[in-house]
C-alpha positions as protocol buffer text, in pm:
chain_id: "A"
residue {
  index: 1
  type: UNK
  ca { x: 7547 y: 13804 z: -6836 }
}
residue {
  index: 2
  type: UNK
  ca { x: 7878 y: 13743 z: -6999 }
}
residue {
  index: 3
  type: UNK
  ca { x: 8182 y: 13850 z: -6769 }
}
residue {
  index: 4
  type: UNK
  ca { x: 8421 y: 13881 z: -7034 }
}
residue {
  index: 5
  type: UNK
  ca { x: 8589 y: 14125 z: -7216 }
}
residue {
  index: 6
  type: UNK
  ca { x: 8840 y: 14096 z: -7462 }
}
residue {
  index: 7
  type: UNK
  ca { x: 9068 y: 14390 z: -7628 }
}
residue {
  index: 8
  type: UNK
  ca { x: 9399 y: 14491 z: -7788 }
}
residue {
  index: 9
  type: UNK
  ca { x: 9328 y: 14336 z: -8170 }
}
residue {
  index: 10
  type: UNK
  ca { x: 9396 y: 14507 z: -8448 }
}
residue {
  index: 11
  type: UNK
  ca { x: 9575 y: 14491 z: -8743 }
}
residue {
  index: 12
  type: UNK
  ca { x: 9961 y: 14414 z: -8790 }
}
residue {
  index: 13
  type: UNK
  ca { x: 10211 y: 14336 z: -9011 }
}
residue {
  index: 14
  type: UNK
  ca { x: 10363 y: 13973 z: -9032 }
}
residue {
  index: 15
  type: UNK
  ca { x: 10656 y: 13957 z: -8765 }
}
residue {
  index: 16
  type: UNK
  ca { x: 10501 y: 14206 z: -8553 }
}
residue {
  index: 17
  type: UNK
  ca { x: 10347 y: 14136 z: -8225 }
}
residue {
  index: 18
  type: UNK
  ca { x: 10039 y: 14242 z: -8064 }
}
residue {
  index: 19
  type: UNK
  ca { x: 9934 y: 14215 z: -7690 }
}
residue {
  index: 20
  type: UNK
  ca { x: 9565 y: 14121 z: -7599 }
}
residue {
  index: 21
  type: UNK
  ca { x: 9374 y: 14149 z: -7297 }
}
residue {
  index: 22
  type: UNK
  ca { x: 9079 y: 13972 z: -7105 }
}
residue {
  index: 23
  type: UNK
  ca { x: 8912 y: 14105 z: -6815 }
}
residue {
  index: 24
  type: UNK
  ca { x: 8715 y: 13880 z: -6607 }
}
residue {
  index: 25
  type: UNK
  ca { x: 8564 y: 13824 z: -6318 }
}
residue {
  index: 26
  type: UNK
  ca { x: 8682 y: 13641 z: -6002 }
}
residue {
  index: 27
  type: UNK
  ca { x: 8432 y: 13400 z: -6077 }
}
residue {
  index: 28
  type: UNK
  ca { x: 8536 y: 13341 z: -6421 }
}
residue {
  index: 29
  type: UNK
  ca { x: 8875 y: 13289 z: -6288 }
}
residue {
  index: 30
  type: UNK
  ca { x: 8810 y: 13027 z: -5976 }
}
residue {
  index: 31
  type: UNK
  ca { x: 8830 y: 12752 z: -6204 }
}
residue {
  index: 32
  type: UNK
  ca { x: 9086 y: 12501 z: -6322 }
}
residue {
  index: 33
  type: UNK
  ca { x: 9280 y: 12744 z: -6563 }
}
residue {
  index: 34
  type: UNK
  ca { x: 9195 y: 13017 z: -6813 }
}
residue {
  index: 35
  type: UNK
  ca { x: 9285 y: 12968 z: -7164 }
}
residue {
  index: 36
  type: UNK
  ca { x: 9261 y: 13186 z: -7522 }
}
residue {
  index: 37
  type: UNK
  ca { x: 9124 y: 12967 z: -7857 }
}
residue {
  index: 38
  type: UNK
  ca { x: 9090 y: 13169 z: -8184 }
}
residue {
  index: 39
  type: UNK
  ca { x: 8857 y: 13111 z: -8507 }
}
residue {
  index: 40
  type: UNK
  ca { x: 8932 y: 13166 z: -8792 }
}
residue {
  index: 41
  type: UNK
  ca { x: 8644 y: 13217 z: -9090 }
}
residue {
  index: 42
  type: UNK
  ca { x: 8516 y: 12916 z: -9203 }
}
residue {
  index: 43
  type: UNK
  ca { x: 8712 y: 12711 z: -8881 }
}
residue {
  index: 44
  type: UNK
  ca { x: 8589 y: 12603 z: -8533 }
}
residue {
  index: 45
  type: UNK
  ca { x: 8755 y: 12808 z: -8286 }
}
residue {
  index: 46
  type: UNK
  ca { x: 9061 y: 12631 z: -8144 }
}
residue {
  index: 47
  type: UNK
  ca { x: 9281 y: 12658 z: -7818 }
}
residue {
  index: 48
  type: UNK
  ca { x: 9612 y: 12869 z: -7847 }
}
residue {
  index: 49
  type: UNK
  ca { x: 9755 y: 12898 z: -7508 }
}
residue {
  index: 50
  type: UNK
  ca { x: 9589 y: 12820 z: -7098 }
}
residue {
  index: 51
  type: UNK
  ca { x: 9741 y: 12906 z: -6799 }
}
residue {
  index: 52
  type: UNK
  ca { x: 9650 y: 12660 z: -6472 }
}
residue {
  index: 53
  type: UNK
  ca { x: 9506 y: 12903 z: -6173 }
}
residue {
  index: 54
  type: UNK
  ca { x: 9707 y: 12720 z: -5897 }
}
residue {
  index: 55
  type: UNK
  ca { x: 10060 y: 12711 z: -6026 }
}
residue {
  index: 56
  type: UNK
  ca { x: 10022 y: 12952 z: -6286 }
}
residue {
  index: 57
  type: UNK
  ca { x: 10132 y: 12649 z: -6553 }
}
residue {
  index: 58
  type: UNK
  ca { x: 10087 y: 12750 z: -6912 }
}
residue {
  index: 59
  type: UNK
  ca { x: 10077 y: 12536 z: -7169 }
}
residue {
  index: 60
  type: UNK
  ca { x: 10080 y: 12655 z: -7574 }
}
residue {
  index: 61
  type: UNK
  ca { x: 9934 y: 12491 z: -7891 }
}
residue {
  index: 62
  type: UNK
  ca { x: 10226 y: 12388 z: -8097 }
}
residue {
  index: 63
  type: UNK
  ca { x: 10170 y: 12612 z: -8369 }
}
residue {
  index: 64
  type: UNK
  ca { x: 10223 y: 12934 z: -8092 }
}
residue {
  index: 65
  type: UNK
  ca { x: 10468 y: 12755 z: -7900 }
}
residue {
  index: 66
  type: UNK
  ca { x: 10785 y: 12955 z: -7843 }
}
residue {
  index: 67
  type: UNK
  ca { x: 10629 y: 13276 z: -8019 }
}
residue {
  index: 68
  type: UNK
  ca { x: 10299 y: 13383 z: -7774 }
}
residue {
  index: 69
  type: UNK
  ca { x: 10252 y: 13396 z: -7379 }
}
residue {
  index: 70
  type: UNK
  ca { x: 10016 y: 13413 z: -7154 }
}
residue {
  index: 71
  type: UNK
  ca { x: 10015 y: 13551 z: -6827 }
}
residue {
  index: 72
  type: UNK
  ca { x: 9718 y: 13632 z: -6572 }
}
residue {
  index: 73
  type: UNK
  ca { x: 9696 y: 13938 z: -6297 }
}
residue {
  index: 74
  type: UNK
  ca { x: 9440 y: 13966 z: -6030 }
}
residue {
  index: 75
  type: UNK
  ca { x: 9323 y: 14279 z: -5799 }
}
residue {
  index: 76
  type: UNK
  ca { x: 9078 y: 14267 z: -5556 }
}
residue {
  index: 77
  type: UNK
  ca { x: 8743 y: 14119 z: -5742 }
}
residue {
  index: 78
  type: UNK
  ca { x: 8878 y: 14140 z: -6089 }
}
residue {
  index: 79
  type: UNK
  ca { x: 9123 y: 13920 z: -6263 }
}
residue {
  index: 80
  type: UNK
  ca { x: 9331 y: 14008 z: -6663 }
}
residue {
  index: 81
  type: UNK
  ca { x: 9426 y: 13732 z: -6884 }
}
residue {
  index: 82
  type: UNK
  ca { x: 9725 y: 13902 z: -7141 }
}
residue {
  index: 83
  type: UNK
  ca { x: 9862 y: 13712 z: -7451 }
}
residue {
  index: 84
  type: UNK
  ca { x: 10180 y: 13858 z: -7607 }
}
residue {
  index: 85
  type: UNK
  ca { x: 10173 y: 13751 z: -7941 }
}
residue {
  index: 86
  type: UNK
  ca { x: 10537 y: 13802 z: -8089 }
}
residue {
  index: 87
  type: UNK
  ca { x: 10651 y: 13703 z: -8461 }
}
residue {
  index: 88
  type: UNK
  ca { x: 10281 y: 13726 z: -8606 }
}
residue {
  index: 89
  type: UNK
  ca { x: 10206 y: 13516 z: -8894 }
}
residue {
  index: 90
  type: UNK
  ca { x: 9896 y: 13547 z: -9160 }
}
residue {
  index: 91
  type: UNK
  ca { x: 9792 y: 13252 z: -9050 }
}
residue {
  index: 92
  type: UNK
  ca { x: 9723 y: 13412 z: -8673 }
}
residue {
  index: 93
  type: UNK
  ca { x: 9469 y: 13612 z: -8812 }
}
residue {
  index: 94
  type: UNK
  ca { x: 9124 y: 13497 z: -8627 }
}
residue {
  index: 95
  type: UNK
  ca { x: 8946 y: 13624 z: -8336 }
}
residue {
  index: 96
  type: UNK
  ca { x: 9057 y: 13588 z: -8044 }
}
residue {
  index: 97
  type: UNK
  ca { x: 8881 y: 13463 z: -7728 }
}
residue {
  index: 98
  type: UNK
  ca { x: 8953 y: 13453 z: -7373 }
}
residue {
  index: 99
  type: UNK
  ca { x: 8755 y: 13199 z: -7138 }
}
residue {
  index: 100
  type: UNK
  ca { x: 8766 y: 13001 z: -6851 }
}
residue {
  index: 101
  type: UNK
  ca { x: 8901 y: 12626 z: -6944 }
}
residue {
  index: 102
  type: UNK
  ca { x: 8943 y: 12318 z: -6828 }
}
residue {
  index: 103
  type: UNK
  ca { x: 9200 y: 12002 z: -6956 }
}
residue {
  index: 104
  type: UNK
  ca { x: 9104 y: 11673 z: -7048 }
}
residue {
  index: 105
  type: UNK
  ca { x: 9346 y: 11401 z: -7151 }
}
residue {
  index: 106
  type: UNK
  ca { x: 9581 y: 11613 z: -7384 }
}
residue {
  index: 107
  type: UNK
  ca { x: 9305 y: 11839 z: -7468 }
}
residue {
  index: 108
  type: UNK
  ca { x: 9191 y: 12176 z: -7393 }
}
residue {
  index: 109
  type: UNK
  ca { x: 8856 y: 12281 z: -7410 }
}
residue {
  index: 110
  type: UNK
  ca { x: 8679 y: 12583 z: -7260 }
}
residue {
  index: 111
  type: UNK
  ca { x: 8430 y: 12550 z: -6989 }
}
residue {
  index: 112
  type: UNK
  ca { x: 8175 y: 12882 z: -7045 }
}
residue {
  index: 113
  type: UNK
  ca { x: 7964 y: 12793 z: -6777 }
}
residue {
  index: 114
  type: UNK
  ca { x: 8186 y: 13026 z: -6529 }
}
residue {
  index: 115
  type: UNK
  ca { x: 8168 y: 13276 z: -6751 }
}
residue {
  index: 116
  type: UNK
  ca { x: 7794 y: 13304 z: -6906 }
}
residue {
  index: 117
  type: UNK
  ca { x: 7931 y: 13234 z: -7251 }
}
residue {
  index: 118
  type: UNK
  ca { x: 8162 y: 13409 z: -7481 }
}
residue {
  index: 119
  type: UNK
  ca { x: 8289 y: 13752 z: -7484 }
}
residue {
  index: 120
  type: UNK
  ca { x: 8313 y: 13946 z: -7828 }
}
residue {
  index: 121
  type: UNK
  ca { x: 8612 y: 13823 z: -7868 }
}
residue {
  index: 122
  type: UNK
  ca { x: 8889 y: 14077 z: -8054 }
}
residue {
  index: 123
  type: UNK
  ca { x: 9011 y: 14046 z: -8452 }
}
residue {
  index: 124
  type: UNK
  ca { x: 9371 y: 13995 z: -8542 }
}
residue {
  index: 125
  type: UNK
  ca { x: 9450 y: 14043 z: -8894 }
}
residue {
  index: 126
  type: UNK
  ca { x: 9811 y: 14031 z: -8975 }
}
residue {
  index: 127
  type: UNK
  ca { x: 9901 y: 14130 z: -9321 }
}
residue {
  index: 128
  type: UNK
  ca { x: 10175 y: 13963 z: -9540 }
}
């Protein structure tokens, strides 16, 4: 069973900004860092932005740097993953995923195993 729900997508106009959400489990979240990656059609999905469980560290692919941030909230047994993405482009415009993640080298890469998988993610489309 997946513990992972995504929401707040939708459609928006370029320069306008859009706040998702994750719910997840504590168990989801008692790993090294949660993280959102997008895919777009016809391209493998691809980190944006992960926040480090401990110190609450985020780090930001450079093509979100400076424009989206992520934060994390946690009560009782659940925990929220948010991404406020400000100054929207077209080419944001992917579904977005929220999962538990780990770092390796430089790289970013999303450890499902906590989770059971992949949510449904939630589409993006930002319009010119």
């Amino acid at each position: 069973q997946v513990r992972l729900v995504e929401s707040g997508g939708g459609l928006v106009q370029a320069g306008g900004s859009v706040r998702l959400s994750c719910e997840a489990s504590v168990q989801t979240f008692s790993g090294y860092a949660m993280a959102w990656f997008r895919q777009a059609p016809g391209s493998p999905r691809e980190f944006v932005a992960g926040i480090r469980r401990m110190d609450r560290k985020t780090e930001y692919a450079d093509y979100v740097k400076g424009r989206f941030n992520i934060s994390i909230s946690r009560i009782d047994d659940r925990a929220a993953v948010y991404l406020q993405m400000n100054s929207l482009k077209p080419e944001d415009t992917a579904v977005y995923y929220c999962n538990s993640a780990i770092k390796a080298g430089s790289s970013w890469r999303a450890n499902p195993s906590l989770a059971g998988g992949w949510g449904q993610g939630t589409q993006v489309t930002v319009s010119s």
